[in-house]
C-alpha positions as CSV (number, residue, x, y, z in Angstrom):
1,X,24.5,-60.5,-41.5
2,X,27.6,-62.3,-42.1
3,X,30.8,-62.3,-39.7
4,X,34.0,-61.4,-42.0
5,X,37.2,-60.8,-40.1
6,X,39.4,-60.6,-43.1
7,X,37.4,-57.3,-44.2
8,X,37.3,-55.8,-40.3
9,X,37.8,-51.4,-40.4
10,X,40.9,-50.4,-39.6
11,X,40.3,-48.5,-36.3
12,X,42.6,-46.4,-34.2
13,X,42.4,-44.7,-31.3
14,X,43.5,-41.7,-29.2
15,X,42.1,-39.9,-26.2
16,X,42.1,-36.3,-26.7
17,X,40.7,-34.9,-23.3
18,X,38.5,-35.8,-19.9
19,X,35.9,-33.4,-18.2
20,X,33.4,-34.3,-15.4
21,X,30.2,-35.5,-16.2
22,X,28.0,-33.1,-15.5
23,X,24.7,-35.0,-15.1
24,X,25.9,-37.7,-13.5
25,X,24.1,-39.2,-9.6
26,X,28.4,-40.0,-8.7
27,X,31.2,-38.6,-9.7
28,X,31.7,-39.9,-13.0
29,X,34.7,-38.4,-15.2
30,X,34.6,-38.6,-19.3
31,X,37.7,-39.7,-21.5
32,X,36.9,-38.2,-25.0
33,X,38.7,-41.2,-27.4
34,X,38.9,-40.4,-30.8
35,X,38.3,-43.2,-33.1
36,X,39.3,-43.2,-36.7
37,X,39.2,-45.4,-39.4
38,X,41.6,-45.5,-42.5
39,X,39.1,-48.1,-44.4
40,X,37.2,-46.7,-46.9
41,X,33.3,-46.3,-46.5
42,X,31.3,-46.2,-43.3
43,X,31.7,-48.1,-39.9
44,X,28.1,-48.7,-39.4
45,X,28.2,-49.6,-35.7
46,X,30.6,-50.2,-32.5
47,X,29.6,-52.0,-29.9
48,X,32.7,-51.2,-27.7
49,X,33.5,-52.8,-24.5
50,X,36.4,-50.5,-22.5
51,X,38.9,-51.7,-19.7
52,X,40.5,-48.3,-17.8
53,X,43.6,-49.9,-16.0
54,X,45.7,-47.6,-14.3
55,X,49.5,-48.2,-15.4
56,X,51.4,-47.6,-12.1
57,X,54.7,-48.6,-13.5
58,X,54.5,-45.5,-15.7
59,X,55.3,-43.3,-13.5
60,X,57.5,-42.3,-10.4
61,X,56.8,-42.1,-6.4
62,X,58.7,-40.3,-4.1
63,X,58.6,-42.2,-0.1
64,X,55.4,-40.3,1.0
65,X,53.5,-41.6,-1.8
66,X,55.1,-45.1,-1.1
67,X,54.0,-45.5,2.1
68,X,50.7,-44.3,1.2
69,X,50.2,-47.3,-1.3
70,X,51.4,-49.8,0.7
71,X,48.0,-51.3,1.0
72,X,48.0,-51.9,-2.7
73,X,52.1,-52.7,-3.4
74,X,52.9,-53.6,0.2
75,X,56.3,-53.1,1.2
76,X,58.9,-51.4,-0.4
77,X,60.7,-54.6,-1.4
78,X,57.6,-56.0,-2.8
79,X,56.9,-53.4,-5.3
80,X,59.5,-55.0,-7.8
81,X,56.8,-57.7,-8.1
82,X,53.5,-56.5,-7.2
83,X,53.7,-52.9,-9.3
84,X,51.2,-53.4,-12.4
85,X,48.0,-52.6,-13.8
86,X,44.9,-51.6,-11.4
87,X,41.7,-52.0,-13.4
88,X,39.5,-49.1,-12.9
89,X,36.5,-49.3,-15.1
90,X,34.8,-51.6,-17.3
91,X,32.4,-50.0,-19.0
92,X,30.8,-50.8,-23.0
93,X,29.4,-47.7,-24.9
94,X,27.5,-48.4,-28.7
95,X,29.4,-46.0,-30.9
96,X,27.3,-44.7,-33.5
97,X,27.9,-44.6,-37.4
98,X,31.1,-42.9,-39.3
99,X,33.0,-42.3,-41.5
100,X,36.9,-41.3,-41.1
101,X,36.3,-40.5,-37.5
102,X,34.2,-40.1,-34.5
103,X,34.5,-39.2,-30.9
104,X,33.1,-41.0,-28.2
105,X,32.5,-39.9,-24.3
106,X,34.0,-43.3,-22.0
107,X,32.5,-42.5,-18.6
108,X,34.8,-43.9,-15.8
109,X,32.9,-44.0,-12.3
110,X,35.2,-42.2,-9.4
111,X,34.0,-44.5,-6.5
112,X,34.2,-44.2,-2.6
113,X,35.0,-48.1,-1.8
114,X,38.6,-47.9,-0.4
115,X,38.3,-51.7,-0.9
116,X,39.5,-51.6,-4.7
117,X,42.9,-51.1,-5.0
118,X,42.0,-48.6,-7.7
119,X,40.4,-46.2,-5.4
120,X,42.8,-46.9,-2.6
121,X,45.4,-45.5,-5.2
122,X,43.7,-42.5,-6.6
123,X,43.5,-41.5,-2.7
124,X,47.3,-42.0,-2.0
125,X,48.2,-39.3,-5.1
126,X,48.6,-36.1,-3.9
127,X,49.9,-34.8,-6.8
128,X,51.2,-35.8,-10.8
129,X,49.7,-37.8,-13.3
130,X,48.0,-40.6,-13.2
131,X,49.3,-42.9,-16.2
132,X,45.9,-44.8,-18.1
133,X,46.3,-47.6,-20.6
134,X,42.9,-48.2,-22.5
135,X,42.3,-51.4,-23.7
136,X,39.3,-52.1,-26.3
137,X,37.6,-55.0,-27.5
138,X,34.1,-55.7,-29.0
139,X,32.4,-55.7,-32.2
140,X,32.5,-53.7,-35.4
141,X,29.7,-53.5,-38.0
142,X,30.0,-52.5,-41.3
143,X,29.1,-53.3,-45.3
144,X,30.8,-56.0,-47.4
145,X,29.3,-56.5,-50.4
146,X,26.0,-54.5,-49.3
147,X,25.8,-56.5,-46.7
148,X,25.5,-55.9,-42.9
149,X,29.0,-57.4,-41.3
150,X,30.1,-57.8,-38.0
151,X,33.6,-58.8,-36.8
152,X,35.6,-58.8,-33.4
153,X,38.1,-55.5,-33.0
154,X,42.1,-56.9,-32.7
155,X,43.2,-57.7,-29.5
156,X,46.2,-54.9,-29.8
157,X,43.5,-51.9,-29.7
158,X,44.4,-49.8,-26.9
159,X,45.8,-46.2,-25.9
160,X,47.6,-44.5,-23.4
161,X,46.5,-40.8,-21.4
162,X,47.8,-39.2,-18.4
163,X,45.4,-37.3,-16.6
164,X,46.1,-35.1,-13.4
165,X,45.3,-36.9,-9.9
166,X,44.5,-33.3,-8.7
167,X,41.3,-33.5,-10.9
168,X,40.1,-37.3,-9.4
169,X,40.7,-35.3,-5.5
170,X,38.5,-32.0,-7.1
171,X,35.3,-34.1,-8.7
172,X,35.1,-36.2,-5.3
173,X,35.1,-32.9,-3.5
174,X,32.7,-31.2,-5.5
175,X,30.4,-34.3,-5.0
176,X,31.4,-35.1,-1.3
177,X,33.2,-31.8,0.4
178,X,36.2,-33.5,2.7
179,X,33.8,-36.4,4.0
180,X,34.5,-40.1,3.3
181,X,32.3,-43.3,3.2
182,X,33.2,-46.3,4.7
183,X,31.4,-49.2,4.5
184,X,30.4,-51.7,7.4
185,X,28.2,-54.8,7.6
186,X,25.4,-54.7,10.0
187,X,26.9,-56.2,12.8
188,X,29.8,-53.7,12.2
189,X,27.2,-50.7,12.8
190,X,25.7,-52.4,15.4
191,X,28.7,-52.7,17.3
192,X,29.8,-48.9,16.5
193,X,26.2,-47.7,17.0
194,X,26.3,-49.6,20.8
195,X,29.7,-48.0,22.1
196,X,28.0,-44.3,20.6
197,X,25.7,-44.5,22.9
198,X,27.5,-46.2,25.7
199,X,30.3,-43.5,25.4
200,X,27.5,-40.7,24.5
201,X,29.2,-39.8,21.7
202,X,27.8,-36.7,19.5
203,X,28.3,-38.6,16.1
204,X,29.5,-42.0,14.6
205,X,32.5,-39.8,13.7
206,X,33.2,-39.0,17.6
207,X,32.9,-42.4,18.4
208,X,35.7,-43.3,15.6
209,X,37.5,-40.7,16.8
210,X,37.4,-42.2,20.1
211,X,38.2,-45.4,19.1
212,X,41.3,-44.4,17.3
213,X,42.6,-42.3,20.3
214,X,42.3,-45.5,22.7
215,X,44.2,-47.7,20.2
216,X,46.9,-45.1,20.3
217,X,46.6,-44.1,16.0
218,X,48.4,-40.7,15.6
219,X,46.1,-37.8,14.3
């Protein structure tokens, strides 16, 4: 096998759709790309590594939705600077061998960890689109002389989709009705699990609840 870069497919790319997973153990959403290749002769092999971003700046947000994401942008006069990309995913999927075209299923993860700013975004969107850039890198394979090939994809590869937030808020519902994980370290747990029982709370919900009322947050 012999790495040739001057020879490398010429690939584009363009997602067509996204549905839900249907086997998946967590909510898992699929962005259908569409790959096609105006090289003659077949792309024998893709080994193709994917970066979801989220591009914020592509789209508008009225003073609800601000607020809301001010644990990603922070304040309204920081937006100017901190309003970019959110990575989403990373994951790589081996696309099998063509010719012209192909499509391939990306699976993108919809995760509960309000941690990642991607998460903590998708949760602030009540509504509108949510603007993806795709970027893709990896390796091609394909015939040069009747020879197996392989050479690195361009670092200009990408696309761009919109999908609906509404359909981010109805997968993590079908998978997790109106609950919410959080996640705490053990001594975290500890602590709640202590002032449960002190309090003789029903529920590590009731104790929250609690808590929240005797800080003074609004319901």
């Amino acid at each position: 096998m012999s790495a040739d870069t001057s020879v490398t497919p010429a690939l584009s790319w363009r997602v067509t759709g996204a549905d839900a997973e249907p086997l998946a153990t967590v909510p898992t959403l699929r962005l259908a790309v569409e790959i096609s290749c105006s090289t003659p002769g077949p792309v024998h092999c893709v080994v193709l590594s994917v970066s979801v971003r989220i591009a914020a700046a592509l789209r508008d947000y009225d003073a609800a939705t601000r607020r809301a994401l001010r644990g990603v942008f922070g304040t309204d006069e920081q937006w100017a600077d901190s309003l970019g990309d959110l990575v989403w995913a990373q994951p790589t999927v081996v696309v099998p061998r063509f010719t012209g075209s192909t499509v391939v299923r990306v699976p993108v993860p919809c995760g509960s960890d309000v941690e990642l700013a991607s998460v903590s975004y998708l949760q602030a969107l009540s509504d509108g689109d949510v603007p993806l850039r795709l970027l893709f890198s990896g390796t091609v394979f394909h015939a040069v002389d009747g020879r197996l090939a392989a050479a690195a994809l361009p670092t200009d590869s990408e696309a761009r989709y919109r999908i609906p937030a509404r359909r981010w808020h109805e997968l993590r519902r079908r998978y997790f009705g109106a609950h919410r994980w959080v996640r705490l370290d053990e001594d975290t747990f500890d602590r709640l699990h202590d002032y449960r029982v002190r309090r003789a709370c029903a529920s590590p919900q009731e104790a929250i609840q609690t808590l929240l009322r005797t800080g003074g947050s609004q319901s």
